[in-house]
VOKOLTOR-311233 format. One record per residue (C-alpha): residue number from 1; x, y, z. Coordinates in steps of 0.2 Angstrom, whole numbers, plus 5000, padded with zeros to 4 digits. Each point is the difference from the previous one (the first is absolute). Layout:
<koldrens>
+-----+------+------+------+
!   n !    x !    y !    z !
+-----+------+------+------+
! NUM !    X !    Y !    Z !
...
+-----+------+------+------+
</koldrens>
This chain:
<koldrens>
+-----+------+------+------+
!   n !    x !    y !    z !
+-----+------+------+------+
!   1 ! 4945 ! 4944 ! 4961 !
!   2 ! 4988 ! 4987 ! 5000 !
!   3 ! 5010 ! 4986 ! 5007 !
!   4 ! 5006 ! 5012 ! 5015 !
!   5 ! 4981 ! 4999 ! 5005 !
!   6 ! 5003 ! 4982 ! 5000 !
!   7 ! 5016 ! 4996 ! 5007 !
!   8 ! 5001 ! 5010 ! 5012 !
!   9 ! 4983 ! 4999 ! 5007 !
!  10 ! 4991 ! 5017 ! 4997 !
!  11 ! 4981 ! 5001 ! 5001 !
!  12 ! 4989 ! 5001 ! 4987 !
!  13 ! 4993 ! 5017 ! 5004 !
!  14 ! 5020 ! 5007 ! 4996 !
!  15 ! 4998 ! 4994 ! 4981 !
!  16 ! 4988 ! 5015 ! 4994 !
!  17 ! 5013 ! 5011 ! 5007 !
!  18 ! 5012 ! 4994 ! 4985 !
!  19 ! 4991 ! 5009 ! 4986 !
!  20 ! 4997 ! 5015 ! 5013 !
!  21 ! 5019 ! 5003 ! 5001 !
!  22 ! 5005 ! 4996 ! 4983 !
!  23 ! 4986 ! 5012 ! 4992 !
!  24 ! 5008 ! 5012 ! 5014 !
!  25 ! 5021 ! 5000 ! 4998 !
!  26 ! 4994 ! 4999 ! 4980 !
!  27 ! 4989 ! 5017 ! 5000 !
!  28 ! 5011 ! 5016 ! 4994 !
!  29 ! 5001 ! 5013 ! 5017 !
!  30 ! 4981 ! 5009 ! 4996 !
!  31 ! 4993 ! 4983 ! 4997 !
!  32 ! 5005 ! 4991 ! 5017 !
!  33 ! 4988 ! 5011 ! 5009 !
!  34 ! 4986 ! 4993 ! 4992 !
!  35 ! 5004 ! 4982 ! 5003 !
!  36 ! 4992 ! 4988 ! 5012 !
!  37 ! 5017 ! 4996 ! 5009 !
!  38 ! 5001 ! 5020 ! 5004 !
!  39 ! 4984 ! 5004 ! 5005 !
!  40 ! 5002 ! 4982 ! 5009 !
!  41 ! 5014 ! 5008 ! 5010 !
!  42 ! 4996 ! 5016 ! 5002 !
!  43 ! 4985 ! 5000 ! 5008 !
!  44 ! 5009 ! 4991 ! 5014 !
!  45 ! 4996 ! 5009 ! 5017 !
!  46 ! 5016 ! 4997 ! 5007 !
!  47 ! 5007 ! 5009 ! 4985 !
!  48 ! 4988 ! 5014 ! 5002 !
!  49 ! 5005 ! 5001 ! 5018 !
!  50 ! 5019 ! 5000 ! 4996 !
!  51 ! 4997 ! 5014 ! 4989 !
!  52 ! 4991 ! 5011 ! 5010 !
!  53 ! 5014 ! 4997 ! 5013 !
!  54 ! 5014 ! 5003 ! 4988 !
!  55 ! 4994 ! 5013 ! 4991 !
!  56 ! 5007 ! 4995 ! 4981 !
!  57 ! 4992 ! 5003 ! 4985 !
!  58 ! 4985 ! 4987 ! 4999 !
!  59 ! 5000 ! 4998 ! 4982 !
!  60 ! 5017 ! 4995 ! 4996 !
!  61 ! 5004 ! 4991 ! 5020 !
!  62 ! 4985 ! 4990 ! 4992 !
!  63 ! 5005 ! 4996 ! 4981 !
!  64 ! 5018 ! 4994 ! 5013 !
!  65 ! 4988 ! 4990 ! 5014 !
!  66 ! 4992 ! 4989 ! 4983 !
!  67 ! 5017 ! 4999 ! 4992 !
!  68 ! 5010 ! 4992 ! 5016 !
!  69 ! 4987 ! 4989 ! 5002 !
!  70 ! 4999 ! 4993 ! 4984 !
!  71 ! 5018 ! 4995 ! 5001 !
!  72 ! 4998 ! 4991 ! 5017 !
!  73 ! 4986 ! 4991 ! 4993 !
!  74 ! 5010 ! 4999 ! 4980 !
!  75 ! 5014 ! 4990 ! 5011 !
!  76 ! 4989 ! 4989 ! 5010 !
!  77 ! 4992 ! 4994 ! 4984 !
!  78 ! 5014 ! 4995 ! 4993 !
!  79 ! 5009 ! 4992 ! 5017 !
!  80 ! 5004 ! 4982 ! 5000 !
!  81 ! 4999 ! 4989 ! 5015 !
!  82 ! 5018 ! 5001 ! 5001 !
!  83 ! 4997 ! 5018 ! 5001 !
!  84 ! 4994 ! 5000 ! 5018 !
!  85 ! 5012 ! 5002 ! 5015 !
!  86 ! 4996 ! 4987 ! 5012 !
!  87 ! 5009 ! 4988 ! 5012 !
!  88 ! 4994 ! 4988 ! 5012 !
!  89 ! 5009 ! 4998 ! 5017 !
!  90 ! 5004 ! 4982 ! 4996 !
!  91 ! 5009 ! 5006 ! 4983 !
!  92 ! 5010 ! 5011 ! 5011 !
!  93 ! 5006 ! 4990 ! 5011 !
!  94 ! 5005 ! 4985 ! 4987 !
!  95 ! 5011 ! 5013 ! 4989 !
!  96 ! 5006 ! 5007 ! 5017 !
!  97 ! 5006 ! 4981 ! 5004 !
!  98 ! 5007 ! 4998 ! 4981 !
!  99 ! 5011 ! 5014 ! 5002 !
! 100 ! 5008 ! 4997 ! 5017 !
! 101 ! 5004 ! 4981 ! 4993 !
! 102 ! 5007 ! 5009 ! 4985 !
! 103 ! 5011 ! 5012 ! 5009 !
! 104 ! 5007 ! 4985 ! 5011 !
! 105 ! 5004 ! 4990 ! 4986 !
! 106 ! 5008 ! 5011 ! 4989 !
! 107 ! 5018 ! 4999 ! 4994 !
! 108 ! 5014 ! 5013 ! 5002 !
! 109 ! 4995 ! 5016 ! 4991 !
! 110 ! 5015 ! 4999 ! 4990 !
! 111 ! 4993 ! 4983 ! 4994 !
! 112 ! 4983 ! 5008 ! 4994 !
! 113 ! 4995 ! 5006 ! 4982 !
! 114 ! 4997 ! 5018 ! 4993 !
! 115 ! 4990 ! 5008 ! 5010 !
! 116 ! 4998 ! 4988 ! 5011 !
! 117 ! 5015 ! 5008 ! 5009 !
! 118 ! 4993 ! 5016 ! 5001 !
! 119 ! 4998 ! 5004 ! 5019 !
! 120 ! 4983 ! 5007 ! 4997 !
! 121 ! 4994 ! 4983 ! 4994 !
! 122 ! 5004 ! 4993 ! 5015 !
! 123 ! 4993 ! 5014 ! 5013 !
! 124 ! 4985 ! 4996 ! 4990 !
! 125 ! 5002 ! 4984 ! 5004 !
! 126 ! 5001 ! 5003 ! 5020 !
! 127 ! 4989 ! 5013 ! 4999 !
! 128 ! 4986 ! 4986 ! 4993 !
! 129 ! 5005 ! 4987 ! 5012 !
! 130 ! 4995 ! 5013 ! 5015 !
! 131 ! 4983 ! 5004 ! 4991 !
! 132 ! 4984 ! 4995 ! 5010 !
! 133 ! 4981 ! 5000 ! 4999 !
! 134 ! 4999 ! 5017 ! 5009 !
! 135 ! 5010 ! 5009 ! 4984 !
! 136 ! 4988 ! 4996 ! 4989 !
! 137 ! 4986 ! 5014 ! 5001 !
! 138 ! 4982 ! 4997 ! 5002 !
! 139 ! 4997 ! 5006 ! 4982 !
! 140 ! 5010 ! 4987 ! 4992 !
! 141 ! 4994 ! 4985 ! 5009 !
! 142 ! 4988 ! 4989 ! 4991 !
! 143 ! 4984 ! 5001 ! 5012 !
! 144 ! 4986 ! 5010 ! 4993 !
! 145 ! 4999 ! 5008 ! 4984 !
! 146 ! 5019 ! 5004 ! 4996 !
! 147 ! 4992 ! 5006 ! 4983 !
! 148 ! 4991 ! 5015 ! 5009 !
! 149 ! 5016 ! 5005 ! 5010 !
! 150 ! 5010 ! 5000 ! 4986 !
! 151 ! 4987 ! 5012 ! 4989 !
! 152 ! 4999 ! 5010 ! 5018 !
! 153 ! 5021 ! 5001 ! 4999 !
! 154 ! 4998 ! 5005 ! 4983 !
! 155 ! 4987 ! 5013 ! 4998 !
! 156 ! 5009 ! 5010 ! 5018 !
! 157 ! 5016 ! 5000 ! 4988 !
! 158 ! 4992 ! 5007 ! 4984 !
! 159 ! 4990 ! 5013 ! 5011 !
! 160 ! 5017 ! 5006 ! 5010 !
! 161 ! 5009 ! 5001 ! 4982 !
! 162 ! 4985 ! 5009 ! 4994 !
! 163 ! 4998 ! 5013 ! 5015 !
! 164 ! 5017 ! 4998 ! 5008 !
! 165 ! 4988 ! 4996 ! 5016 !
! 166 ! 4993 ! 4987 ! 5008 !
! 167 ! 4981 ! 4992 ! 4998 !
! 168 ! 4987 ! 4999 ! 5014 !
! 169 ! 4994 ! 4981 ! 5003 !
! 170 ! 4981 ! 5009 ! 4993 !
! 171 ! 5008 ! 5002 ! 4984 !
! 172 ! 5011 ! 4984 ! 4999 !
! 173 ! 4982 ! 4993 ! 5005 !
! 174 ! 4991 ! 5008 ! 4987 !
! 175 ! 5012 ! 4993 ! 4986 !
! 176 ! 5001 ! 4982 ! 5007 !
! 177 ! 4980 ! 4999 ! 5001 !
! 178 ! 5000 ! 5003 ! 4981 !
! 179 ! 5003 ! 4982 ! 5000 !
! 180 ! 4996 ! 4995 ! 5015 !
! 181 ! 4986 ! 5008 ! 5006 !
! 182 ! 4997 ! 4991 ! 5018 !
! 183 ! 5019 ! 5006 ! 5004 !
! 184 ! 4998 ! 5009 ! 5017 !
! 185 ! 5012 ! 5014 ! 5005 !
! 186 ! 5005 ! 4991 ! 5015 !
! 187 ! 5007 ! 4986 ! 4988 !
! 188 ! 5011 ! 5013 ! 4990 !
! 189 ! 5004 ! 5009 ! 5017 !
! 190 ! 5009 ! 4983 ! 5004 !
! 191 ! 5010 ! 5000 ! 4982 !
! 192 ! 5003 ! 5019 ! 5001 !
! 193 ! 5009 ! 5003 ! 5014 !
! 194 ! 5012 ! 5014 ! 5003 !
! 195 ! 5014 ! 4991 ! 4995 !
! 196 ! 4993 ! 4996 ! 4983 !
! 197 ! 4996 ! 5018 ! 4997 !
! 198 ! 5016 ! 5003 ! 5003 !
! 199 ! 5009 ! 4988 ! 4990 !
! 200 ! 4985 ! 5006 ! 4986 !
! 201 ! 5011 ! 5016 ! 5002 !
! 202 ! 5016 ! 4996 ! 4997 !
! 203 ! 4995 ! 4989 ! 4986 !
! 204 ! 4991 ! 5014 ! 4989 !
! 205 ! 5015 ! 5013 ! 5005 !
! 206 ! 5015 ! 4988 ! 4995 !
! 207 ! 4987 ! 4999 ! 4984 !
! 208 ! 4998 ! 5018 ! 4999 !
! 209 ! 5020 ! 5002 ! 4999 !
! 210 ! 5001 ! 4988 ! 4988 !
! 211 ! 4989 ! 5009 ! 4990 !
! 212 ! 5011 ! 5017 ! 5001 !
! 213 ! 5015 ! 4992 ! 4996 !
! 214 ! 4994 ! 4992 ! 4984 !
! 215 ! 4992 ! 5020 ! 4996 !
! 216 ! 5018 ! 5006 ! 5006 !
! 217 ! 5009 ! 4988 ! 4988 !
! 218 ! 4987 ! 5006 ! 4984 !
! 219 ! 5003 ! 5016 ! 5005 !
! 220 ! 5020 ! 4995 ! 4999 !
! 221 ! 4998 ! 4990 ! 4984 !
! 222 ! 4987 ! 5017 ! 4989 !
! 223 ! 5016 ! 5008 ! 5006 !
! 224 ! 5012 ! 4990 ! 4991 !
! 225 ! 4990 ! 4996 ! 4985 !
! 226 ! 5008 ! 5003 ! 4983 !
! 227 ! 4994 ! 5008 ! 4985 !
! 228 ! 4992 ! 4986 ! 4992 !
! 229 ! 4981 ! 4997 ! 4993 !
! 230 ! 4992 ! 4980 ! 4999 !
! 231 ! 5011 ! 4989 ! 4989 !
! 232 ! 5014 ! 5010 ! 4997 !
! 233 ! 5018 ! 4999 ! 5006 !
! 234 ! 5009 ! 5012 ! 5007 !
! 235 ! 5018 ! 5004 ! 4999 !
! 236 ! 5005 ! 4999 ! 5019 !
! 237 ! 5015 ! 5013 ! 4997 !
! 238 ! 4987 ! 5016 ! 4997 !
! 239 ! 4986 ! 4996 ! 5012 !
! 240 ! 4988 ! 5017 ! 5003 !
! 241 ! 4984 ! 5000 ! 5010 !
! 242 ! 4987 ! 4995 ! 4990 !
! 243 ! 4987 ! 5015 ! 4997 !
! 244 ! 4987 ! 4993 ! 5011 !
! 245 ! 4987 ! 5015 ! 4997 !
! 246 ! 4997 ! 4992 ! 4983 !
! 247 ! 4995 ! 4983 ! 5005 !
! 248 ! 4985 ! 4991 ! 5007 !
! 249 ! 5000 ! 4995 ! 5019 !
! 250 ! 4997 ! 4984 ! 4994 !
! 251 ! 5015 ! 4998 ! 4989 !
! 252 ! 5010 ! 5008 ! 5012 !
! 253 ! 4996 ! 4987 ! 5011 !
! 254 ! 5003 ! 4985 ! 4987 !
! 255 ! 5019 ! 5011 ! 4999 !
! 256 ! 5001 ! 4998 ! 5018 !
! 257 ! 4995 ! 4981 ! 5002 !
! 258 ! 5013 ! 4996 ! 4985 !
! 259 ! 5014 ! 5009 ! 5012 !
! 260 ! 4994 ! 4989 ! 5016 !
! 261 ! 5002 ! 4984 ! 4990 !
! 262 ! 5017 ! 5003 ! 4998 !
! 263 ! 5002 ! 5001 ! 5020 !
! 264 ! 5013 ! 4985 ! 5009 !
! 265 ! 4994 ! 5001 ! 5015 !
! 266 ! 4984 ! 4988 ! 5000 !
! 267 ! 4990 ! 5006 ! 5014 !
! 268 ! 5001 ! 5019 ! 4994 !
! 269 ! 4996 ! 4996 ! 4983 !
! 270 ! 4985 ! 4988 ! 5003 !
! 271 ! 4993 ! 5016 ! 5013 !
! 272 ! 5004 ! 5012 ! 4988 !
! 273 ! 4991 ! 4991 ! 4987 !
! 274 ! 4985 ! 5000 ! 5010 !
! 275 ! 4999 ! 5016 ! 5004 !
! 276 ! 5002 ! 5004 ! 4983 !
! 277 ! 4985 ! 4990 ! 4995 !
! 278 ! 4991 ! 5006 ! 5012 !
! 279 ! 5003 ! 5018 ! 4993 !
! 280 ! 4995 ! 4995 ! 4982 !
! 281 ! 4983 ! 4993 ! 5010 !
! 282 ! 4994 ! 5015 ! 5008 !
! 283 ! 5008 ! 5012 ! 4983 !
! 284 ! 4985 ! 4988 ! 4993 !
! 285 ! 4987 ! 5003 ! 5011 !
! 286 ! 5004 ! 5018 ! 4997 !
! 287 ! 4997 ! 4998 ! 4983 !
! 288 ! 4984 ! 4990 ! 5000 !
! 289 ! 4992 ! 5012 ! 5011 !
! 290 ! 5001 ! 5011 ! 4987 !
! 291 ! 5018 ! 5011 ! 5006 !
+-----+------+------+------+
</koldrens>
């Protein structure tokens, strides 16, 4: 994490928030309450206000509020510079020139190799030989910091998947001054525009339905489980359901992550996966806490 406060140029003031966030995302659920990060974020008014407005349950909307800013600030700590979306205008309109010199020059298409024929390559390729300065939005361009706007980005995405809403600039404001305290609101205003908060949206509810489909799909493979117990085959021709009542929730979900392994499709098994170990994460906290 300690090179990410080098190479991409964040001030010294961010590096005691390090420690603050991996005391915090390490504490069982009782324990985060009394950490500095929590009480840190918490005792943001902006979150007070958002409370009082939204009328949720203080304790737990704030045990969420600490959480989502931890991994906002977790993922800028470990961002590389080439982590940063930025482009300057001259940069656009060089790859605009290299494309439209490419498409001129290009041989039939039944000349081309793989997927070089594939008609989506080449509407990318005209689509990038009509691209200008204009397209690139003022958050990706490199004037200022592109380091705040990016964290700014970030923390309205992990606040919209969190609360399936949207932020107000007082409380993107509040997070970003944790590490840059002379941040005014009219600079986040400028990053977090309504088109941002928008696209903060969608982001966290494609997320969110990732999400359910990988619980769908463990639902689908606790379904199809057979009779088995760890280590021991299983004759495949007198499969019964396996007498779950009598197991842990933890092994159960050792059972279940076994199945997912044996998934072909990639992308379902990796999410699945996930979620799975994110279940065995909270089935732990519950136990530490004394469950």
């Amino acid at each position: 994490m300690l090179e990410s406060v080098v190479a991409i140029d964040l001030p010294v003031e961010i590096i005691h928030l390090i420690q603050n966030v991996t005391v915090f995302q390490a504490a069982s659920r009782s324990e985060k309450q009394r950490t500095e990060w929590f009480l840190i974020c918490s005792s943001s008014n902006s979150l007070v206000n958002w409370n009082n407005r939204e009328f949720i349950d203080n304790r737990l909307n704030n045990i969420e509020f600490a959480a989502l800013a931890a991994r906002a600030y977790t993922a800028l700590f470990e961002l590389s510079k080439q982590g940063i979306p930025y482009c300057v205008p001259s940069s656009v309109i060089a790859v605009s020139s290299l494309a439209t010199k490419l498409m001129s020059s290009l041989p039939h298409n039944s000349l081309l190799p793989g997927l070089a024929k594939d008609p989506d390559f080449l509407k990318g390729l005209a689509d990038l030989s009509q691209l200008k300065p204009s397209d690139v939005h003022g958050h990706a361009s490199g004037r200022g910091k592109p380091v705040i706007r990016w964290l700014i980005r970030k923390l309205a995405e992990e606040f919209c998947y969190s609360f399936a809403r949207e932020p107000t600039v007082s409380i993107i404001g509040d997070l970003v001054r944790l590490g840059w305290p002379t941040v005014a609101d009219r600079s986040i205003r400028n990053t977090f525009t309504s088109e941002l908060s928008l696209q903060a949206l969608e982001t966290a509810r494609i997320r969110r339905d990732n999400d359910n489909k990988s619980k769908t799909i463990a639902h689908q493979v606790i379904s199809g489980l057979p009779s088995t117990s760890k280590g021991i085959a299983v004759n495949q021709s007198s499969v019964e359901p396996i007498a779950f009542k009598s197991m842990s929730d933890e092994l159960i979900l050792e059972l279940i992550e076994e199945q997912a392994k044996t998934l072909n499709n990639e992308s379902i098994k990796l999410r699945l996966i996930s979620f799975i170990k994110a279940m065995q994460y909270e089935e732990q906290e519950y136990l530490d806490d004394g469950n």
